[in-house]
N, C-alpha and C positions, 0 to 999 in steps of 0.2 A: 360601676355599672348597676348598682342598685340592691348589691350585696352587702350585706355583714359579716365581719370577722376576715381573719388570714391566716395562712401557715406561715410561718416565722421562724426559720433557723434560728436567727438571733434572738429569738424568746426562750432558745432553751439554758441560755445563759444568762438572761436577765428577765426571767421570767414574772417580778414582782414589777420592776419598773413600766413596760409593758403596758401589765395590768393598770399601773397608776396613770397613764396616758390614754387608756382607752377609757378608763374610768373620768377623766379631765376633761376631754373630749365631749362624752357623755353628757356631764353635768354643765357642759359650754365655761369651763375655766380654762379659756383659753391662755390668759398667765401665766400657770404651771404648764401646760400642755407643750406649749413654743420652744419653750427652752428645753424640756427632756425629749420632744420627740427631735430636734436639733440632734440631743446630745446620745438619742439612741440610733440616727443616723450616722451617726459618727463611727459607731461600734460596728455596724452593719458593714459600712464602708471597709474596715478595716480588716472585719470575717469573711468578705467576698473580694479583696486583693487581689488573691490567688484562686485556682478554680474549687469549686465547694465539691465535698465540704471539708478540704483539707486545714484549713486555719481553724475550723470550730472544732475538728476534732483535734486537735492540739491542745488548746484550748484548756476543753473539757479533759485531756489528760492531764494537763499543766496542774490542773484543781484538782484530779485524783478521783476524776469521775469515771473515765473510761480508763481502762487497763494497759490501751496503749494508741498511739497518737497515727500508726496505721491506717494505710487507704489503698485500694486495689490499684494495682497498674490498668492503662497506661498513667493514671495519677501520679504525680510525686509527692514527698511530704512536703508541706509548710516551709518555707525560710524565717529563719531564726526573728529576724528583721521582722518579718509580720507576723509573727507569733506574737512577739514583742509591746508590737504596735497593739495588736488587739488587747493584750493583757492592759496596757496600759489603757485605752479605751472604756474598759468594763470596771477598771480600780477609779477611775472618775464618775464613774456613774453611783457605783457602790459605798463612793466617800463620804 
């Protein structure tokens, strides 16, 4: 709609790659860009499964960033299975 930038849940866990796609973009390499914003769709896909933001903060517990992986009722936490999925999502990106 004629804006720049976004808010990005899934930037607070991939927050370098991100950057490397808006910066790809940017400079019109769309070569690199295809394939990581693909592979950053992927991740996103896999942190919004379930309702947010119970799978990122999982997540971000899983890493030892946040204290504990908690979310207010009526919320429930994350299944193990998409906990799972996301970890493995963001170990691909990171490889």
């Amino acid at each position: 709609m004629g804006a720049s930038g976004a808010v990005l849940a899934s930037a607070h866990l991939a927050t370098r790659r991100f950057a490397e796609l808006a910066d790809a973009w940017r400079t019109g390499d769309a070569g690199r860009a295809r394939p990581l914003g693909h592979a950053l769709a992927r991740l996103s896909a896999a942190l919004f499964r379930e309702p947010s933001p119970t799978v990122l903060k999982a997540v971000l517990y899983e890493q030892g960033v946040i204290p504990t992986p908690a979310v207010r009722l009526p919320l429930l936490p994350a299944g193990e299975d998409t906990v799972a999925e996301a970890l493995k999502r963001l170990g691909e990106l990171e490889g």
